[in-house]
C-alpha positions in Angstrom: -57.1 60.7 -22.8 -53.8 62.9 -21.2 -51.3 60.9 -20.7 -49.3 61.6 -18.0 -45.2 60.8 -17.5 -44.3 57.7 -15.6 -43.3 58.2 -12.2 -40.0 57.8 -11.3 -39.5 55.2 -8.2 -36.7 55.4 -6.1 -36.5 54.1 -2.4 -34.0 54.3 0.9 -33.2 51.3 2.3 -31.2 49.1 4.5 -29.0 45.8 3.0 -30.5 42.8 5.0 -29.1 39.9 2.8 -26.3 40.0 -0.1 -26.1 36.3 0.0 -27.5 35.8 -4.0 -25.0 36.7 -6.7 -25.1 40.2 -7.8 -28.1 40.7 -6.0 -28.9 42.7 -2.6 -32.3 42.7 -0.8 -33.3 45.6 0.3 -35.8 46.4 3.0 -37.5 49.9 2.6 -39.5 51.2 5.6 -42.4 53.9 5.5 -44.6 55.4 8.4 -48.5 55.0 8.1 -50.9 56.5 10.0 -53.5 54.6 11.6 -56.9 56.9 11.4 -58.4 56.3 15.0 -55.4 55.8 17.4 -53.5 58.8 15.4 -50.5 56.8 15.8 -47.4 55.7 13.4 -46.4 52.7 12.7 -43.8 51.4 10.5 -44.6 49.3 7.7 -41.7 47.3 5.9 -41.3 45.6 2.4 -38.3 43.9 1.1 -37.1 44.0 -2.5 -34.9 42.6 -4.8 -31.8 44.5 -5.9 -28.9 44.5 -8.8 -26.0 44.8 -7.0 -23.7 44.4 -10.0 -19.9 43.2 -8.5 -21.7 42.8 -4.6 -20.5 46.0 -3.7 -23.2 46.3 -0.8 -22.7 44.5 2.8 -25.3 43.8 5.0 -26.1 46.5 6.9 -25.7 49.6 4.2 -28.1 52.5 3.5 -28.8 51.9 0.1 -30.9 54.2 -2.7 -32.7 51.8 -5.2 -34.3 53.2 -8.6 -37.2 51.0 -10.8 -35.9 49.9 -13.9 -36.5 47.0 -16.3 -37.2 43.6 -14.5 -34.1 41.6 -14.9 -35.3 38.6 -13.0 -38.7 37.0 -11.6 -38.7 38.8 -8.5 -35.7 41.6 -9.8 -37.0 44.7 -10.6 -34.7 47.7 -9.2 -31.1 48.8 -8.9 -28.7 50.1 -6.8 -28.1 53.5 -7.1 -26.3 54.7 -4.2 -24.8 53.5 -1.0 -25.4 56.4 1.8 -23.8 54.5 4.5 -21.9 51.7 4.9 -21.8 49.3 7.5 -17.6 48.9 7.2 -17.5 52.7 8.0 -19.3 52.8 11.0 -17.8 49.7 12.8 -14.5 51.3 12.0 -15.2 54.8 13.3 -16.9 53.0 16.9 -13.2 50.9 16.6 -11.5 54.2 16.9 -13.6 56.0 19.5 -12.5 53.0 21.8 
């Protein structure tokens, strides 16, 4: 039997809750097609973070990789934080 090379899983998300310690949770949306209407829809699931120091807010775009389960329900971490939430509310402060 071949054995092929686990597959790396990463996700984009946005920070809905950062309210566990060193933990975020993550919701991660993706488009499905539905096979007689043709139409899109978006399908959410939430998962379960290390956010080592709570560096994410509530509200961040967030990258999130597999890795070893570190918890029950904890089973990815954060990468990368795209876009913060802090940012934007300043740059919409200055544009007033």
């Amino acid at each position: 039997m071949e054995q092929h090379p686990p597959r790396s899983r990463a996700f984009v998300g946005v920070v809905v809750k950062t309210a566990m310690k060193d933990t975020a949770t993550v919701r991660v949306d993706r488009f499905v097609k539905n096979a007689k209407y043709k139409k899109y829809l978006v399908r959410s699931k939430k998962y379960l973070a290390h956010d080592p120091g709570n560096t994410a807010q509530v509200g961040d775009t967030v990258t999130i990789a597999a890795t070893r389960p570190l918890s029950k329900r904890k089973r990815f971490t954060l990468v990368l934080a795209k876009g913060t939430a802090a940012a934007e509310k300043e740059s919409a402060a200055k544009e007033i």
